[in-house]
C-alpha positions in Angstrom: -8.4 -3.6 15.8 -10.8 -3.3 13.0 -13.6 -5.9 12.3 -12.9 -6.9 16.2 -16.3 -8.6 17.8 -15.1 -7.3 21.2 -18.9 -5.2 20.6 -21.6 -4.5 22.7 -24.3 -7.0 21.8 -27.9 -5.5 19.9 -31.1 -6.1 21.4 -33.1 -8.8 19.2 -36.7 -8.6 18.9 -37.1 -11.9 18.9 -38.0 -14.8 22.1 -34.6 -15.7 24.0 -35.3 -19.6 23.8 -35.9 -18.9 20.1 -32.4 -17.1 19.7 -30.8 -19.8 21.7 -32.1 -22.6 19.5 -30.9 -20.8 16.4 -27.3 -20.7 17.5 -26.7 -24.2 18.1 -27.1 -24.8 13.8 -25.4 -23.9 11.0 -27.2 -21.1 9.7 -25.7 -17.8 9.3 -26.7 -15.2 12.3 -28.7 -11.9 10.5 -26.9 -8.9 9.1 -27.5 -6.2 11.2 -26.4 -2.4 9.9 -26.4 1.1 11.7 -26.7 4.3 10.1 -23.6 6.3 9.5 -25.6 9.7 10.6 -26.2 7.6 13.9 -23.0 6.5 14.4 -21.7 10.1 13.6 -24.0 11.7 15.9 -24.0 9.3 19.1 -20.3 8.2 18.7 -19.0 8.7 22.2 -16.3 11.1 23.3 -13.4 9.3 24.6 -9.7 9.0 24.2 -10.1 5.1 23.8 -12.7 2.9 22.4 -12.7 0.4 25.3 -15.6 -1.8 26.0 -18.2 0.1 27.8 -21.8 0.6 28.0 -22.1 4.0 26.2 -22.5 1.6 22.8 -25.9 0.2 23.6 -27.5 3.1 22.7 -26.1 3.1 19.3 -26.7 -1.1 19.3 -30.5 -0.5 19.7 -30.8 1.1 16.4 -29.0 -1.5 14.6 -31.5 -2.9 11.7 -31.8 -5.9 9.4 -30.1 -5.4 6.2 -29.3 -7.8 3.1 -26.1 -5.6 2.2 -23.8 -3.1 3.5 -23.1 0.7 2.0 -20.1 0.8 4.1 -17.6 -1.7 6.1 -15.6 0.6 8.6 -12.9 -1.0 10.1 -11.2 0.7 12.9 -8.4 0.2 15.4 -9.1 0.2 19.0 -6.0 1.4 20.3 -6.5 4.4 18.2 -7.8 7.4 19.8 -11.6 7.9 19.2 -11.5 11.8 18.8 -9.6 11.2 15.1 -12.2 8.1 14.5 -14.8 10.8 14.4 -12.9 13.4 12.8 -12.4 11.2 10.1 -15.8 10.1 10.2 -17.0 14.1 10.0 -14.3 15.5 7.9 -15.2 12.9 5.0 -18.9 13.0 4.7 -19.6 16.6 6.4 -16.6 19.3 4.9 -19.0 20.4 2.0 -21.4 21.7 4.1 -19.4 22.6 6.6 -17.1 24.5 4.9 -20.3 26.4 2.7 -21.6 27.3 5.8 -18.4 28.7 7.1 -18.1 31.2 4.3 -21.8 31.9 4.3 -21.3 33.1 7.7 -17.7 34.4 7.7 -19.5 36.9 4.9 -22.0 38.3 6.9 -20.1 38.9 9.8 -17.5 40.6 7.5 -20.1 42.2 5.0 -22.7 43.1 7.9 -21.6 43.5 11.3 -18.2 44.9 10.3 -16.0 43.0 12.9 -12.2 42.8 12.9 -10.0 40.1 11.4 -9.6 38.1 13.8 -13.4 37.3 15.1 -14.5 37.1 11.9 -12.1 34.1 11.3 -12.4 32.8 14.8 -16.3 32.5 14.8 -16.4 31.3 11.4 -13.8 28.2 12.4 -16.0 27.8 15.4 -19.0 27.3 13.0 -16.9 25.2 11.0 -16.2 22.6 13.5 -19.8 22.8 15.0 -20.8 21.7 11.4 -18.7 18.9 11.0 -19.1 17.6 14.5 -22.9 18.0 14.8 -23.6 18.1 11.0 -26.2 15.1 9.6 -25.2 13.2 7.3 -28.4 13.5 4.3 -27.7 10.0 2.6 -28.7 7.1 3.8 -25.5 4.9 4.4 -25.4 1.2 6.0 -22.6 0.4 7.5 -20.9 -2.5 9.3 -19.7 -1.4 12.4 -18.3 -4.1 14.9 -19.9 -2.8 17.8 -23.3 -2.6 16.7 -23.8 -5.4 14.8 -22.1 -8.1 16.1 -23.1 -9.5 20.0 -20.8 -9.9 22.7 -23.0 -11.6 25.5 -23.7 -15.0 23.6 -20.5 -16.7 22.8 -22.1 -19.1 20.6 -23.2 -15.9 18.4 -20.5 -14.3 19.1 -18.6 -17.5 17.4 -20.9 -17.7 14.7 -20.4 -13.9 14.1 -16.6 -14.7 13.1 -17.6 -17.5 11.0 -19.5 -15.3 8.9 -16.5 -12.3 8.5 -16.4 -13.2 5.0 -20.3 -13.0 4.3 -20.4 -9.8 5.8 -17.4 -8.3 3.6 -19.4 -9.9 0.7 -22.2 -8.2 1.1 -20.3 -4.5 1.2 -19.9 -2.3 -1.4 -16.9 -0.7 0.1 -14.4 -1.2 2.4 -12.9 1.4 4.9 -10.0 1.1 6.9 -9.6 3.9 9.6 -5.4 3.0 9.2 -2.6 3.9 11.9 0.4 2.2 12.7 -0.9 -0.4 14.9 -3.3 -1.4 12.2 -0.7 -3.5 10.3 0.0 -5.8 13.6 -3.5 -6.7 14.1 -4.7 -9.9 13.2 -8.3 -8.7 12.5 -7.1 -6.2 10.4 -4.9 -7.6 8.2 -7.8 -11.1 7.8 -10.5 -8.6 7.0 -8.8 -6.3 4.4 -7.4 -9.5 2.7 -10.5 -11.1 2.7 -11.9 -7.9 1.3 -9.3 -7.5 -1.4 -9.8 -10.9 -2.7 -13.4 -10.5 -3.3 -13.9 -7.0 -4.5 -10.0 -5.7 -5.4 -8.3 -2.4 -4.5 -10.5 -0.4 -6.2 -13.2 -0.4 -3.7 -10.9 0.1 -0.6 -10.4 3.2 0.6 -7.7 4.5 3.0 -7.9 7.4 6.1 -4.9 7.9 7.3 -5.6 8.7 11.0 -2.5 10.3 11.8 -2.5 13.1 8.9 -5.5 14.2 11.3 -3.2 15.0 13.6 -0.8 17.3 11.0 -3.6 18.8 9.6 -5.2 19.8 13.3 -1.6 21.6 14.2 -1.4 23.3 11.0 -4.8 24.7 11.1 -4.2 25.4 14.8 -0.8 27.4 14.1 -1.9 29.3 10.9 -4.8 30.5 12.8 -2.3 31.5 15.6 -0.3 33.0 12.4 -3.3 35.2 10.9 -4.3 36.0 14.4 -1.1 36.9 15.6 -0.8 39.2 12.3 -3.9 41.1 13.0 -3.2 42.1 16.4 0.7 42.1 16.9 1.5 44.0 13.5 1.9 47.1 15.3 4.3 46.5 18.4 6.0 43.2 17.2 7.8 42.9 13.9 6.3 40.8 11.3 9.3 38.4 11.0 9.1 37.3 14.3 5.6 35.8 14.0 6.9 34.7 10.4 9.5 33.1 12.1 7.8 31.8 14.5 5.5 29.9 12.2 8.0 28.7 10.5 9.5 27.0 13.3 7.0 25.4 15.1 6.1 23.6 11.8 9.1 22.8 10.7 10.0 21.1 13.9 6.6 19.3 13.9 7.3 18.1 10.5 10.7 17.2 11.0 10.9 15.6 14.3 7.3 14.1 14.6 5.2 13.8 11.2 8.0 12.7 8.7 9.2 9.8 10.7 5.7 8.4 11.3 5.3 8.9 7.2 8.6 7.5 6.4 7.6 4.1 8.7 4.5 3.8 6.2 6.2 4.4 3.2 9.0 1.7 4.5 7.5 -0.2 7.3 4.5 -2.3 4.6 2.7 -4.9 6.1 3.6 -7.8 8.9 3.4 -11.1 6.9 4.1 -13.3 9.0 0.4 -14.7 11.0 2.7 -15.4 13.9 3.3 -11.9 14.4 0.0 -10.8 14.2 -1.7 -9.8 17.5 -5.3 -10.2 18.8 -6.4 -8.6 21.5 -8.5 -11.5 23.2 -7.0 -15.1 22.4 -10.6 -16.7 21.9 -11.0 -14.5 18.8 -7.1 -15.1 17.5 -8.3 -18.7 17.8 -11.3 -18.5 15.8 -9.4 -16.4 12.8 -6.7 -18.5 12.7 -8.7 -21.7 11.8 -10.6 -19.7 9.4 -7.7 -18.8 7.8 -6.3 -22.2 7.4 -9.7 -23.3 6.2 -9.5 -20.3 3.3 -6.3 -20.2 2.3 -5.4 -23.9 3.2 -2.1 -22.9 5.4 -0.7 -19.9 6.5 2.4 -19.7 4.1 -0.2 -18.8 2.1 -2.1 -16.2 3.9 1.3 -14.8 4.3 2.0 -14.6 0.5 -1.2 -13.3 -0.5 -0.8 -10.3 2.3 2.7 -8.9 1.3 2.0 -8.0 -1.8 -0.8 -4.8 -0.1 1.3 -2.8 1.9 2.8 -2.1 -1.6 -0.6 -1.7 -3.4 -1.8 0.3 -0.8 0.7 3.1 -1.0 -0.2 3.6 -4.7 -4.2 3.1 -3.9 -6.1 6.3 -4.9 -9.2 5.5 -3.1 -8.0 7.7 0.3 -7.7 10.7 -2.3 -11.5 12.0 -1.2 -10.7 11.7 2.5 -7.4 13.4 1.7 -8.9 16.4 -0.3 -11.2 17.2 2.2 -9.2 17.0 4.8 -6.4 19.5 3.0 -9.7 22.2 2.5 -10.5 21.5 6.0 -6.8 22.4 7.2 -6.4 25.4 4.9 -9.7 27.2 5.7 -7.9 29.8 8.3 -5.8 31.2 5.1 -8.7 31.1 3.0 -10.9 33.3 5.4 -8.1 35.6 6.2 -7.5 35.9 2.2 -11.0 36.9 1.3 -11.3 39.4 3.8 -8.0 40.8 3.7 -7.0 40.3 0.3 -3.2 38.9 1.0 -3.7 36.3 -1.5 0.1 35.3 -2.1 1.1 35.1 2.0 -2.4 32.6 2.4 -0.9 31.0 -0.6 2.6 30.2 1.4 1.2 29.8 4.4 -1.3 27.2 3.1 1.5 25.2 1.1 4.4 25.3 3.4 3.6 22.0 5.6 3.3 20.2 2.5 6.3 21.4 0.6 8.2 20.3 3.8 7.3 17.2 3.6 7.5 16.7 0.2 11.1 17.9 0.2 12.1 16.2 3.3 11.0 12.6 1.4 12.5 13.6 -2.1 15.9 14.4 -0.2 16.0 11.0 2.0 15.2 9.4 -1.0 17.9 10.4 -3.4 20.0 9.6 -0.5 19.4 6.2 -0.2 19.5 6.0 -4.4 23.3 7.5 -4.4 24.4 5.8 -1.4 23.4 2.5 -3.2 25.1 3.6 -6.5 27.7 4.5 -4.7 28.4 0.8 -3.3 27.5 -1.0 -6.6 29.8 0.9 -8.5 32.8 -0.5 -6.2 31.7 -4.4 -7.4 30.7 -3.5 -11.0 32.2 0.2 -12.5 30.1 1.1 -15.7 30.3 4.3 -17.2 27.2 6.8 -17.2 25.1 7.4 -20.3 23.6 10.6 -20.4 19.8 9.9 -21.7 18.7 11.7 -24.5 14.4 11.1 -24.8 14.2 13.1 -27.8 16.3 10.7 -29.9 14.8 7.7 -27.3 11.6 8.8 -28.9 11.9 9.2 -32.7 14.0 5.6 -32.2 10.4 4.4 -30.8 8.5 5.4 -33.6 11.2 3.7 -36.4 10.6 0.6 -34.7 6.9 0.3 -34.1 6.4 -3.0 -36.1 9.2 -4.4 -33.9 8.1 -6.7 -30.6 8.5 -4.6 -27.4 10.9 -6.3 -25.0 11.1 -6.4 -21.3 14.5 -5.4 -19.7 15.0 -6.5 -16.1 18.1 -4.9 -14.7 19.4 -7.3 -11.7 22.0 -4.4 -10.6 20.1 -2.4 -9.5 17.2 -4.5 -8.0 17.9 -3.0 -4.8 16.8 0.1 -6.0 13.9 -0.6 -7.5 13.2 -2.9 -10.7 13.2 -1.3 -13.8 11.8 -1.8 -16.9 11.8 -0.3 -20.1 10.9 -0.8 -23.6 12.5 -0.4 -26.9 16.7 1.0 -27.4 17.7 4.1 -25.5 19.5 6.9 -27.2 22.5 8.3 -25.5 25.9 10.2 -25.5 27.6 6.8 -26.5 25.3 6.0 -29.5 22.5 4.4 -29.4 22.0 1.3 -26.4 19.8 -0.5 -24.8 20.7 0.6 -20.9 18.9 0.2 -17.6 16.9 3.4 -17.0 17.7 2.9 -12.7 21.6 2.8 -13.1 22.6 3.5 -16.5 24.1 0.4 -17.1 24.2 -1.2 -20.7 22.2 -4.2 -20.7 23.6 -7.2 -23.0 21.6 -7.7 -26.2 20.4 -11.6 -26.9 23.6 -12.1 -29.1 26.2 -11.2 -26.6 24.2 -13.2 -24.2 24.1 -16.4 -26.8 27.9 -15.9 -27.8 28.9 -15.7 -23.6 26.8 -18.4 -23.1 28.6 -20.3 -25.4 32.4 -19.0 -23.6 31.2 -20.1 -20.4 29.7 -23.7 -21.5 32.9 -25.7 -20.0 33.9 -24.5 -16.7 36.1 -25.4 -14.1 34.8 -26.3 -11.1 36.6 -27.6 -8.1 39.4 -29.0 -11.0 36.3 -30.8 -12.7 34.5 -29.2 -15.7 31.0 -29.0 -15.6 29.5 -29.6 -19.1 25.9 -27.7 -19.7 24.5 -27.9 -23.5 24.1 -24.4 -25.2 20.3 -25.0 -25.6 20.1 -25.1 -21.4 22.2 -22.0 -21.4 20.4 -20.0 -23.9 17.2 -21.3 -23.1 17.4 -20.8 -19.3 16.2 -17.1 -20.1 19.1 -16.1 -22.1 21.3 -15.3 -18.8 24.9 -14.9 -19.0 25.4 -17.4 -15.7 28.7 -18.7 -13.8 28.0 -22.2 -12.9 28.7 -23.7 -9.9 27.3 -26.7 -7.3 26.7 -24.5 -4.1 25.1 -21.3 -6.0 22.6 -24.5 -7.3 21.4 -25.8 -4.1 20.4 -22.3 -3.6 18.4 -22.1 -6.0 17.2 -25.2 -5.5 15.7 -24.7 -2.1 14.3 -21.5 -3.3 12.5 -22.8 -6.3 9.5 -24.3 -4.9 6.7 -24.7 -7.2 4.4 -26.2 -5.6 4.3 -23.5 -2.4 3.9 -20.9 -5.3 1.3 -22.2 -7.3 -1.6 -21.6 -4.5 -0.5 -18.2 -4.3 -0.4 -17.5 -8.0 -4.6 -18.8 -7.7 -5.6 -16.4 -5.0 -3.2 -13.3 -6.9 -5.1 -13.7 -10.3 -8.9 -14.6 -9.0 -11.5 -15.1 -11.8 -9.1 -14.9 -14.9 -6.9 -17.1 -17.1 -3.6 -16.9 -14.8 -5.4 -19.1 -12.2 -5.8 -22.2 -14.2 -2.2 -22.2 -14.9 -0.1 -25.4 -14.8 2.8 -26.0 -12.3 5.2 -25.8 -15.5 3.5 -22.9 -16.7 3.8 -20.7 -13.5 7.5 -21.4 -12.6 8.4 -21.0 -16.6 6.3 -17.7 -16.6 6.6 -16.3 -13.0 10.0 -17.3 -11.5 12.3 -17.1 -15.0 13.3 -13.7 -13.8 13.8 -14.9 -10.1 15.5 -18.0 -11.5 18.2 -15.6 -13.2 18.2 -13.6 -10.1 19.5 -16.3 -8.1 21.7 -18.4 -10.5 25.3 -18.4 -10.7 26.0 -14.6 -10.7 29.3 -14.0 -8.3 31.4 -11.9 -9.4 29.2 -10.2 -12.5 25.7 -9.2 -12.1 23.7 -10.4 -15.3 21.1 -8.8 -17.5 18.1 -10.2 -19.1 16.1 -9.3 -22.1 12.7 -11.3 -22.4 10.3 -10.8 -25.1 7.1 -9.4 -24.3 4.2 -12.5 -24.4 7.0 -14.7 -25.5 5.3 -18.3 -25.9 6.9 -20.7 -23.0 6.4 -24.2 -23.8 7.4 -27.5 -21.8 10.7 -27.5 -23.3 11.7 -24.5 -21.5 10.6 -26.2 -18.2 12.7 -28.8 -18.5 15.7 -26.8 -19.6 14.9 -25.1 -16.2 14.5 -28.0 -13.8 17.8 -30.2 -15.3 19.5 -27.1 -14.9 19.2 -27.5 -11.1 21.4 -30.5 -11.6 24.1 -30.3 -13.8 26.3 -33.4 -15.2 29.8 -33.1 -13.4 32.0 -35.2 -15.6 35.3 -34.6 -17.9 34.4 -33.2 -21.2 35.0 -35.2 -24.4 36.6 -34.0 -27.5 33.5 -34.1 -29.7 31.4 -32.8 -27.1 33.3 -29.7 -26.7 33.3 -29.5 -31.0 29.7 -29.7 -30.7 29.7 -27.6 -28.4 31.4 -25.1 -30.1 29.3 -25.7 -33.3 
């Protein structure tokens, strides 16, 4: 697990008895960093970063520091060979992969050797540089193991304690990420903490596992070129096309794209109670600190769902991934420049990717139809061909009109739409969900509906709402009745909300938001999720920065409680009115 204290301790310069008085108060123990050309260089080869005694090497040379270049968060159960091929492949490839064509030209240009050891010593050169390669900037990073004791529990305690600090004082956060990374406690505490202080911006993601692809890829199109160079003339090419072809393919199919669709689908374990630690002195520790940041751990739970989501569309894992693609692509590359078969490196360098690419696109147009499919047999609409021509010029008659918001509950299980403005289309011009292509009802229908379903029957007793709850209560067209309330009752908690609205908006205007403020601004749209739908599935149009006052709030709560009583004569003619 990342961020785990489970490190060997650092030497301090300092007397023992000194040390030992220091951890029995309250101040905070001193920021040690390594450097990240150290931790490159000496980071020892194994298949598992167990505890061991190979790190106090590395733990001598762990210095003061007031800040941190770097906090590297790592899994332990993760294999350490793709810990330092992340570590080399981000902060070496330039060099590496100039010195690779440097010498793949001289040996080509010079010494006139065939294909195939030209390409072969130059990847050999290639690796050598980013394995041994020095890093030249100065970097200070966190690392668990070498800068946070083991041997002194009280330290060790007081280490925990000061998570936060630490990830305070770094200027970026990296998180070595694998599928066990989103079931770790430490993991999971640190990046939240993280997040909350500095925001997504300064995260950034390695994905250990695309490691692995890009390894088989680079070891198969070097098989590919090599095989080419020697086998041309007794084996025919399509064989070792085919070949090629195969073997990735299958990797892709059968091993890569699952483990991609469980991190596209799988998000983030929310719940702390699922979260696992590996010793239960530590899972202790974190847990009280939680509860003493976040005041519970409902709310620790709310404030971590929301970054499995975030994460997927974060860009800062896009330098680890370039260089990791030129890595991967440098056999094809070579073999190109010496041989001049630009368009076949071309297809061999894109194929894995194109694959992959495909295979997602396909499952996912999948899912979308087979969910169509089954909303289609509770609500049939007819399809509107979508013309964005006519959509446009619309736009730009309207621009001193307010935008509006249009939420289309239909198709929430798809995803949530929203659009702005009237849609053009083969049946005129109408203001349709761009998901399913289903007409959304403009404020008038909604108002003249809302007046049509004011007196219902329920259980032989008509329920009697005014028109200013109905209309007001987000201008849904609802179906009242008692059970579909309690619902929404139960799930309309504002109080468990409003700390989690606080720690989503830090340092601006959203957090000092009132409790009628957040569930008149937040939840409308999960308030006409929820109410009264059955058998038709509403639609909402809410104008953009529409002012909510108190009014609205309690049009909301009395809704949760309607009068069940006959209706009177004038009542229904004022109604009606």
């Amino acid at each position: 697990m990342f961020g785990s204290t489970e490190a060997s301790s650092s030497v301090s310069e300092e007397d023992p008895s000194s040390v030992l008085d220091s951890s029995e108060d309250d101040s905070l123990p001193l920021f040690q960093a390594v450097e990240l050309d150290h931790l490159l260089w000496e980071w020892p080869w194994a298949t598992s970063d167990v505890a061991s005694q190979v790190w106090d090497t590395l733990s001598r040379k762990a210095t003061v520091t007031e800040h941190y270049d770097l906090f590297l968060s790592h899994a332990w159960e993760t294999n350490s060979l793709l810990k330092i091929a992340a570590l080399a492949v981000r902060y070496n490839t330039e060099r590496a992969v100039v010195l690779t064509w440097l010498v793949c030209w001289f040996l080509c240009r010079y010494c006139r050797l065939q294909v195939h050891l030209c390409v072969i010593m130059s990847c050999i050169i290639l690796f050598s540089c980013l394995r041994l390669g020095r890093i030249s900037s100065s970097c200070r990073v966190f690392f668990d193991r070498c800068c946070i004791p083991q041997d002194d529990p009280r330290e060790k305690a007081k280490c925990i304690q000061a998570i936060p600090e630490y990830l305070a004082c770094s200027k970026r956060f990296v998180s070595m990420w694998d599928e066990s990374c989103q079931s770790r406690l430490w993991c999971m505490f640190e990046l939240a903490i993280f997040v909350k202080g500095h925001g997504l911006d300064k995260v950034e993601i390695w994905t250990l596992r695309s490691i692995e692809f890009a390894a088989f890829f680079f070891t198969t199109s070097l098989a590919f070129w090599i095989g080419h160079d020697l086998l041309d003339d007794c084996v025919p090419t399509i064989v070792i096309d085919a070949l090629f072809s195969i073997l990735n393919t299958s990797y892709v199919i059968y091993y890569f794209h699952p483990i991609c669709e469980g991190y596209w689908k799988g998000g983030i374990v929310n719940r702390v109670g699922k979260l696992k630690c590996s010793l239960q002195s530590d899972q202790d520790a974190l847990l009280a600190h939680i509860r003493e940041l976040h005041g519970s751990y409902r709310n620790f739970d709310k404030y971590v769902a929301p970054l499995a989501k975030a994460l997927s569309g974060n860009l800062g894992g896009i330098p680890f991934a370039l260089r990791l693609t030129i890595v991967s692509i440098i056999p094809s590359t070579l073999t190109a420049f010496i041989t001049g078969r630009f368009a076949t490196a071309v297809v061999v360098a894109v194929f894995p990717d194109v694959l992959v690419e495909v295979l997602h696109t396909a499952k996912t147009n999948r899912e979308k139809n087979r969910a169509a499919k089954l909303l289609k047999k509770f609500d049939p609409q007819p399809h509107f061909e979508y013309d964005e021509e006519a959509t446009k010029q619309n736009l730009r008659l309207k621009k001193s009109e307010r935008l509006l918001h249009y939420m289309c509950f239909r198709c929430d299980r798809v995803r949530q739409c929203q659009a702005k403005g009237s849609f053009t289309t083969s049946k005129g011009v109408k203001t349709i969900c761009p998901g399913c292509y289903n007409n959304l009802l403009s404020q008038a229908e909604v108002k003249s509906m809302a007046i049509r379903l004011a007196s219902t029957q329920v259980e032989g007793r008509e329920v009697i709402a005014s028109r200013s709850i109905l209309y007001s209560a987000l201008c849904s067209s609802c179906c009242w009745d008692l059970d579909r309330m309690s619902q929404v009752y139960e799930g309309f908690n504002i109080h468990a909300q409003l700390d989690h609205l606080h720690m989503r908006y830090p340092g601006t205007g959203h957090a000092e938001m009132g409790r009628y403020e957040w569930a008149t601004t937040i939840h409308r749209d999960t308030m006409a999720s929820h109410v009264g739908h059955q058998s038709r599935l509403a639609y909402i149009a809410i104008c953009e920065n529409e002012p909510i006052v108190r009014v609205r709030y309690n049009c909301l709560m009395s809704m949760l409680h309607p009068i069940t009583r006959p209706a009177t004569k004038e009542e229904r003619e004022k109604m009606e009115s």
